[in-house]
Chimera marker file (.cmm) of the C-alpha trace (Angstrom):
<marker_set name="trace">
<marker id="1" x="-10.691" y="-29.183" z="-100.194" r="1" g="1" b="0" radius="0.5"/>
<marker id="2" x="-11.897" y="-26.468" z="-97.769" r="1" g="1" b="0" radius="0.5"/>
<marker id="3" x="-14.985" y="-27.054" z="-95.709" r="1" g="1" b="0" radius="0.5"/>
<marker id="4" x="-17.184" y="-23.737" z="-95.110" r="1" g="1" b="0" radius="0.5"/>
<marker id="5" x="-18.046" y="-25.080" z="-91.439" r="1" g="1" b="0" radius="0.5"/>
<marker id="6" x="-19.945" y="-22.001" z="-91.200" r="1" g="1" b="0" radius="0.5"/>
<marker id="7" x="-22.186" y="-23.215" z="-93.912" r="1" g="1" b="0" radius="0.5"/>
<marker id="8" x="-22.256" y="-26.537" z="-92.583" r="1" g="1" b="0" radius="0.5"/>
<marker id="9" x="-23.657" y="-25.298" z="-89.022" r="1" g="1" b="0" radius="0.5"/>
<marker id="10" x="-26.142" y="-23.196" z="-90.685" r="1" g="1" b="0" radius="0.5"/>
<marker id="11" x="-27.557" y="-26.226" z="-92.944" r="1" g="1" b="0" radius="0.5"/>
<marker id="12" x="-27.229" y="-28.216" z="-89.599" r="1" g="1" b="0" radius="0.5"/>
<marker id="13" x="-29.206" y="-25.655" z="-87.713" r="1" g="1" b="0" radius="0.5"/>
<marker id="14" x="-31.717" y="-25.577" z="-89.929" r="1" g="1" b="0" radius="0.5"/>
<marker id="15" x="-32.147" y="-29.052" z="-90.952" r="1" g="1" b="0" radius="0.5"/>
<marker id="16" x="-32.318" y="-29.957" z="-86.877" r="1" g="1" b="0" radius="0.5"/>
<marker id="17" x="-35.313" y="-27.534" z="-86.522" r="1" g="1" b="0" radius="0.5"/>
<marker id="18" x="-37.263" y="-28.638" z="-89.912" r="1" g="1" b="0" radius="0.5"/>
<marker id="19" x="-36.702" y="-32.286" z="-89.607" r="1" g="1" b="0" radius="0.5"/>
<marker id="20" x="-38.215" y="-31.784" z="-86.012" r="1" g="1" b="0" radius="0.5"/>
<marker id="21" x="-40.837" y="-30.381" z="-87.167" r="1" g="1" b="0" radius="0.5"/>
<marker id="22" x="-41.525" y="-32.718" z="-90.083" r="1" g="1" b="0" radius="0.5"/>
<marker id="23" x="-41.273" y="-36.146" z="-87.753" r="1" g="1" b="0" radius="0.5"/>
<marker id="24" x="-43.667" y="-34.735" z="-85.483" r="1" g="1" b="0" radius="0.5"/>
<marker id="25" x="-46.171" y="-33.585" z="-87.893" r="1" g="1" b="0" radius="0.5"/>
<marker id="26" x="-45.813" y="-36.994" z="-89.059" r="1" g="1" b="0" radius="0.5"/>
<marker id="27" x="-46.263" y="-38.221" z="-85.532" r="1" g="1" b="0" radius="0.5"/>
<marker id="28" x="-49.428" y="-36.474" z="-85.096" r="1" g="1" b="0" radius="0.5"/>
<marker id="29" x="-51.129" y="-37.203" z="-88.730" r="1" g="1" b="0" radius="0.5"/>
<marker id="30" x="-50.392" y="-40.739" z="-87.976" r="1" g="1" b="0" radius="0.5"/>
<marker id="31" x="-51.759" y="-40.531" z="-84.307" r="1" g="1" b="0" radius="0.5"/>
<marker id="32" x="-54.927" y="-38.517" z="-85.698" r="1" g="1" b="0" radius="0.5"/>
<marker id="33" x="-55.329" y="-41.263" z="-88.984" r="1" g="1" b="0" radius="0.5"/>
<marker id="34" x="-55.907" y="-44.006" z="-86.414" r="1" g="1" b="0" radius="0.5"/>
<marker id="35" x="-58.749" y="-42.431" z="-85.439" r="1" g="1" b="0" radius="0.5"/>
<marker id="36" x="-60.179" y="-40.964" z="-88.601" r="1" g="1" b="0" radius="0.5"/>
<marker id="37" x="-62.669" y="-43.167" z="-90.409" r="1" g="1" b="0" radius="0.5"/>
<marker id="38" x="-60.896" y="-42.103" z="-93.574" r="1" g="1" b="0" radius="0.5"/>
<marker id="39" x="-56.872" y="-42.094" z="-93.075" r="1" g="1" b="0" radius="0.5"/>
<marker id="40" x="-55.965" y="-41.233" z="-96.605" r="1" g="1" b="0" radius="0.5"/>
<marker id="41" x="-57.611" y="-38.284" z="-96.802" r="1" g="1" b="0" radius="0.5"/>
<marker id="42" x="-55.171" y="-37.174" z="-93.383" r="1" g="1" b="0" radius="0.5"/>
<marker id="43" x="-52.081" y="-38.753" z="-94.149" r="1" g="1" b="0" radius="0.5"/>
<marker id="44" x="-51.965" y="-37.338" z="-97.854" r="1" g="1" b="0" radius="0.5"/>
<marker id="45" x="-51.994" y="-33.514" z="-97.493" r="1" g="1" b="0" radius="0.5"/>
<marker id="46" x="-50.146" y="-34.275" z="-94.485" r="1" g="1" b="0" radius="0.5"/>
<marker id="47" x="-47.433" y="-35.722" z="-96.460" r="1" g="1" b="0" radius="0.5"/>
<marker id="48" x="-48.442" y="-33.230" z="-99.366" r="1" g="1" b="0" radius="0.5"/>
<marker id="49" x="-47.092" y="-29.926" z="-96.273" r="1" g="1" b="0" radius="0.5"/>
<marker id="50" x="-44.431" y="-31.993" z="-94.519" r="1" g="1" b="0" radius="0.5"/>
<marker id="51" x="-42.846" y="-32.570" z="-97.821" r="1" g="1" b="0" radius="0.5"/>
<marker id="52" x="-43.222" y="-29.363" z="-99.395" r="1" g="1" b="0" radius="0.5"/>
<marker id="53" x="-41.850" y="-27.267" z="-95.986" r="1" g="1" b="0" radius="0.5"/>
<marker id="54" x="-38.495" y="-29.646" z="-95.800" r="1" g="1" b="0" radius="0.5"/>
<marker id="55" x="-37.365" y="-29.079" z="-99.651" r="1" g="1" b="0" radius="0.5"/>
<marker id="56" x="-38.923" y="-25.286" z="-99.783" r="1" g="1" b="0" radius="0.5"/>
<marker id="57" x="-36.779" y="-24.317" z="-96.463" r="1" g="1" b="0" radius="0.5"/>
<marker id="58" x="-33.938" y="-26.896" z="-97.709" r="1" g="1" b="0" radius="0.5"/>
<marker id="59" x="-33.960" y="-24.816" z="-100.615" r="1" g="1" b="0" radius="0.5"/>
<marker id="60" x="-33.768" y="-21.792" z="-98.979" r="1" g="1" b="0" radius="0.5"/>
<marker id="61" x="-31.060" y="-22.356" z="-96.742" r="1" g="1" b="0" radius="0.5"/>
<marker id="62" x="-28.850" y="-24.107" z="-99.491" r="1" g="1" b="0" radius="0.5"/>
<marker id="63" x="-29.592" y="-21.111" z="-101.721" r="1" g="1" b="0" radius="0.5"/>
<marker id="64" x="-30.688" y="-23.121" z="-104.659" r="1" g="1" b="0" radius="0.5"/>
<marker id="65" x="-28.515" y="-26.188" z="-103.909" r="1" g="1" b="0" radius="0.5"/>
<marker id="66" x="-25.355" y="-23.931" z="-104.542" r="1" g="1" b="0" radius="0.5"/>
<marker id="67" x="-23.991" y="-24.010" z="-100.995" r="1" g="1" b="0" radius="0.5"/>
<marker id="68" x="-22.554" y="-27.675" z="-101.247" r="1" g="1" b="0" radius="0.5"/>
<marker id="69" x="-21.630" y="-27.188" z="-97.367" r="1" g="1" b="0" radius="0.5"/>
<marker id="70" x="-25.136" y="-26.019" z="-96.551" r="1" g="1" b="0" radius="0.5"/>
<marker id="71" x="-26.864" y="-28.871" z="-98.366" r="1" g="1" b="0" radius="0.5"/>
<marker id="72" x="-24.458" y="-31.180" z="-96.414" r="1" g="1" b="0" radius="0.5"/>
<marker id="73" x="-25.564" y="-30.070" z="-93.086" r="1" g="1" b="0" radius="0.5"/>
<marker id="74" x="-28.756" y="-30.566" z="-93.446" r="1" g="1" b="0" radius="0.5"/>
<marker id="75" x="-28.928" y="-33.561" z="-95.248" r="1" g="1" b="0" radius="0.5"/>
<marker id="76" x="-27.202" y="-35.016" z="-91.710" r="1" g="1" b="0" radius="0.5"/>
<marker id="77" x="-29.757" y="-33.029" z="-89.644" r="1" g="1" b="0" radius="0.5"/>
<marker id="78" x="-32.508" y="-34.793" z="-91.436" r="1" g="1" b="0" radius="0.5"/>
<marker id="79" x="-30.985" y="-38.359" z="-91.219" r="1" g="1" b="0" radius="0.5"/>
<marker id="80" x="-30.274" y="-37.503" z="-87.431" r="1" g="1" b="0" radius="0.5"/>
<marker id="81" x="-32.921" y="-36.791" z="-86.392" r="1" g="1" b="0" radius="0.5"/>
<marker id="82" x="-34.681" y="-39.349" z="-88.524" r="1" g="1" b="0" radius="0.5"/>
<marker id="83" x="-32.605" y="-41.967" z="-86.651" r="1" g="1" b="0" radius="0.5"/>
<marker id="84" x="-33.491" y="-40.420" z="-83.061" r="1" g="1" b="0" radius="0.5"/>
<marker id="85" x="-37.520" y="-40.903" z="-84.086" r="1" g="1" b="0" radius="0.5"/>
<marker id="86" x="-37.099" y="-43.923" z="-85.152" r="1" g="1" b="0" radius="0.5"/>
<marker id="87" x="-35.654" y="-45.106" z="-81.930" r="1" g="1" b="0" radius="0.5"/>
<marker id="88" x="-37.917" y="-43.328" z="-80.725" r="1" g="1" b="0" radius="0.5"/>
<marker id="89" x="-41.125" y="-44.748" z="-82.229" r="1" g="1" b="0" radius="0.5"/>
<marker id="90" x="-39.671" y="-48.181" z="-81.376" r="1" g="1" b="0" radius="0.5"/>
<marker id="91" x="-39.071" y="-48.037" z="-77.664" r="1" g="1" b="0" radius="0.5"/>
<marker id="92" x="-41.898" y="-50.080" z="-76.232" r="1" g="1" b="0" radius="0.5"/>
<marker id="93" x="-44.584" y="-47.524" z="-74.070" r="1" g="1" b="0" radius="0.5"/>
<marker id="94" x="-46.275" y="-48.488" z="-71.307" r="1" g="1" b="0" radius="0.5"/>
<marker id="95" x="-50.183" y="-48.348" z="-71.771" r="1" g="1" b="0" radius="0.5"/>
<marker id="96" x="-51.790" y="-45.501" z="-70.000" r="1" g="1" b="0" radius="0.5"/>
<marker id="97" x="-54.588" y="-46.929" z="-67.699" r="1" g="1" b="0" radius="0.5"/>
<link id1="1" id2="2" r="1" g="1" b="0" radius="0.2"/>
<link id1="2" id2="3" r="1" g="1" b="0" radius="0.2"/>
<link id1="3" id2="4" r="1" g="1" b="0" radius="0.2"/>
<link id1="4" id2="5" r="1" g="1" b="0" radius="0.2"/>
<link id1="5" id2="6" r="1" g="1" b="0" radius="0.2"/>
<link id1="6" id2="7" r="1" g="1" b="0" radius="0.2"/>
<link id1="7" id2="8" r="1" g="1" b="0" radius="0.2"/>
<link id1="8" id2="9" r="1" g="1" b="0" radius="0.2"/>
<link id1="9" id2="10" r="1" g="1" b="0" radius="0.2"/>
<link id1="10" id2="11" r="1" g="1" b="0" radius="0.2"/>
<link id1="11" id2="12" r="1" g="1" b="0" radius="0.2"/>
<link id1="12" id2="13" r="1" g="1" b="0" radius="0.2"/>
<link id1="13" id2="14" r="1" g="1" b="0" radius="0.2"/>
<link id1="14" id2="15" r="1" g="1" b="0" radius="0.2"/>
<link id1="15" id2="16" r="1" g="1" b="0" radius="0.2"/>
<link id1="16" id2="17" r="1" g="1" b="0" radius="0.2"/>
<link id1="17" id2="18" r="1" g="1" b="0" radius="0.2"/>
<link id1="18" id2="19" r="1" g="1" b="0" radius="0.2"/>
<link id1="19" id2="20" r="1" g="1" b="0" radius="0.2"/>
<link id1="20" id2="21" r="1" g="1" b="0" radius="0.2"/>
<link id1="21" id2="22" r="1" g="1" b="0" radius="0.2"/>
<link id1="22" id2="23" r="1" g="1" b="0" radius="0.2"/>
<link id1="23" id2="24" r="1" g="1" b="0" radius="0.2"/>
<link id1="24" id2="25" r="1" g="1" b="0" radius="0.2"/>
<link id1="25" id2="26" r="1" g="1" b="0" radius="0.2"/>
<link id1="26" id2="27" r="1" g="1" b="0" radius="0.2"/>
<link id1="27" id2="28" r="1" g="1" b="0" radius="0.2"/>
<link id1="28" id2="29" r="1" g="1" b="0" radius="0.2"/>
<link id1="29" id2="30" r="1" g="1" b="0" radius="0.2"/>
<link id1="30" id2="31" r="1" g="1" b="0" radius="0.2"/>
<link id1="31" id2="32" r="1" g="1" b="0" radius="0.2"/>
<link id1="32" id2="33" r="1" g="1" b="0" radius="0.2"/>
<link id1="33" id2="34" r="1" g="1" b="0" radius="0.2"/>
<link id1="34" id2="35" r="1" g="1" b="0" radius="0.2"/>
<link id1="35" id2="36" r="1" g="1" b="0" radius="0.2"/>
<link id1="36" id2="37" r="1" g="1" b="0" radius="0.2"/>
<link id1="37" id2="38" r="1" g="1" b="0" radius="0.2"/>
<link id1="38" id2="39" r="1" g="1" b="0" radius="0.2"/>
<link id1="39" id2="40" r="1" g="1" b="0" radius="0.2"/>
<link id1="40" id2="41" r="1" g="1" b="0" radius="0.2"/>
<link id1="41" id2="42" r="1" g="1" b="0" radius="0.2"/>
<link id1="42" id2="43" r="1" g="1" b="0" radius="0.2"/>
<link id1="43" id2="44" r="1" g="1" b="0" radius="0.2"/>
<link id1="44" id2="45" r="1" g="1" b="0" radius="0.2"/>
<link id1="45" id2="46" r="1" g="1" b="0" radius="0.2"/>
<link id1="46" id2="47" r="1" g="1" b="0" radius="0.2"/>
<link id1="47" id2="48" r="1" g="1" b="0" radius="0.2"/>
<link id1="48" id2="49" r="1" g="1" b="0" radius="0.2"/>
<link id1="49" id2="50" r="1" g="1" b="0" radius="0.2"/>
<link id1="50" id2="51" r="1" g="1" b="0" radius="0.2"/>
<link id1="51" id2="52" r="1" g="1" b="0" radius="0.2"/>
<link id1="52" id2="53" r="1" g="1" b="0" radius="0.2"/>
<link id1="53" id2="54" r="1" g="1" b="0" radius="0.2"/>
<link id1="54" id2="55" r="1" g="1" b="0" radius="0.2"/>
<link id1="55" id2="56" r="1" g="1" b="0" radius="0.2"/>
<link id1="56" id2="57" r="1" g="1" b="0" radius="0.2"/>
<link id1="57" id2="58" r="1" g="1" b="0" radius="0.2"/>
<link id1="58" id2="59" r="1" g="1" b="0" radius="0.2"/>
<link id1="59" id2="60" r="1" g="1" b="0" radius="0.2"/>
<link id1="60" id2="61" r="1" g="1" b="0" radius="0.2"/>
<link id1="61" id2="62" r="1" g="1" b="0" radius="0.2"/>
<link id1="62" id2="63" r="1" g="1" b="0" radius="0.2"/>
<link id1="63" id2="64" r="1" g="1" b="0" radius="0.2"/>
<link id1="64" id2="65" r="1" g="1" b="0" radius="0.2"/>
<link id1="65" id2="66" r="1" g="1" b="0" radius="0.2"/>
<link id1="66" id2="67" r="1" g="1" b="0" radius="0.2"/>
<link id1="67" id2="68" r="1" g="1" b="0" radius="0.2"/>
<link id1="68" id2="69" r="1" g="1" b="0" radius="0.2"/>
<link id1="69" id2="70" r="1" g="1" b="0" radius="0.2"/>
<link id1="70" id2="71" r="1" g="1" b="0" radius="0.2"/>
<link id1="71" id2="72" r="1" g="1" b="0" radius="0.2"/>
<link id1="72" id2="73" r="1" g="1" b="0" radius="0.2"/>
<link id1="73" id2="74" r="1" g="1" b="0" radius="0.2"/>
<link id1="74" id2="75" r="1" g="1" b="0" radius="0.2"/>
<link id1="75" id2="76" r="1" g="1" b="0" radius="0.2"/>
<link id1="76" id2="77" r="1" g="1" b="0" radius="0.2"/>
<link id1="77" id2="78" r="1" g="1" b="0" radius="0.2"/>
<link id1="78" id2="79" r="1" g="1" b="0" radius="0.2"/>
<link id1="79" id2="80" r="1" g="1" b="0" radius="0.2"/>
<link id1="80" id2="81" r="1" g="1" b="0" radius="0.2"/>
<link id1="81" id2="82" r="1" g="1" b="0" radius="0.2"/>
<link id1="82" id2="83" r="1" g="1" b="0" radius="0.2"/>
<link id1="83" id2="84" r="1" g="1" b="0" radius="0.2"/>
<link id1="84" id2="85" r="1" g="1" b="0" radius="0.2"/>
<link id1="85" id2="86" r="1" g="1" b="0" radius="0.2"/>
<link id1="86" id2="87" r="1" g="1" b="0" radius="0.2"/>
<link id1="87" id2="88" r="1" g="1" b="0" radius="0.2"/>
<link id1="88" id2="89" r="1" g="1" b="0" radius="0.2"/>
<link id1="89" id2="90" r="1" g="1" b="0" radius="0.2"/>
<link id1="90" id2="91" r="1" g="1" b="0" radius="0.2"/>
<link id1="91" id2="92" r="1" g="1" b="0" radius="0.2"/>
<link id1="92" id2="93" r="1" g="1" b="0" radius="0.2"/>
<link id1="93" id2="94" r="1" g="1" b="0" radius="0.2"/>
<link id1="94" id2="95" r="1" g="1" b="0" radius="0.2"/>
<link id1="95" id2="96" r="1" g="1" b="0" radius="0.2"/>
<link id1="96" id2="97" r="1" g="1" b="0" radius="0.2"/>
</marker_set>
């Protein structure tokens, strides 16, 4: 089996940037729903964008889910930098006085 690395880096590129931008839109709806007297009405066309940009530009980049290679790369962008935000969100933060 030959691996298109070239397609790989590309999915990987892409998926790093996206995912990055979809964990810290989710960041900020969450931070702004705390706030809000009504959080569902936030956190659901937040989800409603986040979700469409990720598959629309996953899409995009995997041409249709016909680059396999593509697809692959960003797949482990996403779950990368899923697992950096979560250890992220976990690490305990000093409150701000």
């Amino acid at each position: 089996m030959m691996i298109d690395w070239q397609g790989v880096l590309w999915g990987f590129g892409a998926g790093l940037v996206v995912s990055f931008v979809y964990f810290a839109g989710l960041a900020a709806s969450v931070r702004f729903a705390l706030g809000a007297s009504r959080p569902v009405a936030v956190l659901l066309p937040s989800a409603a964008v986040r979700i469409a940009l990720l598959l629309s530009v996953g899409w995009l980049v995997t041409a249709g889910a016909t680059e396999v290679w593509a697809f692959v790369g960003y797949g482990a962008a996403f779950f990368v930098v899923r697992y950096l935000a979560t250890l992220l969100a976990r690490t305990p933060h000093p409150e701000k006085v």
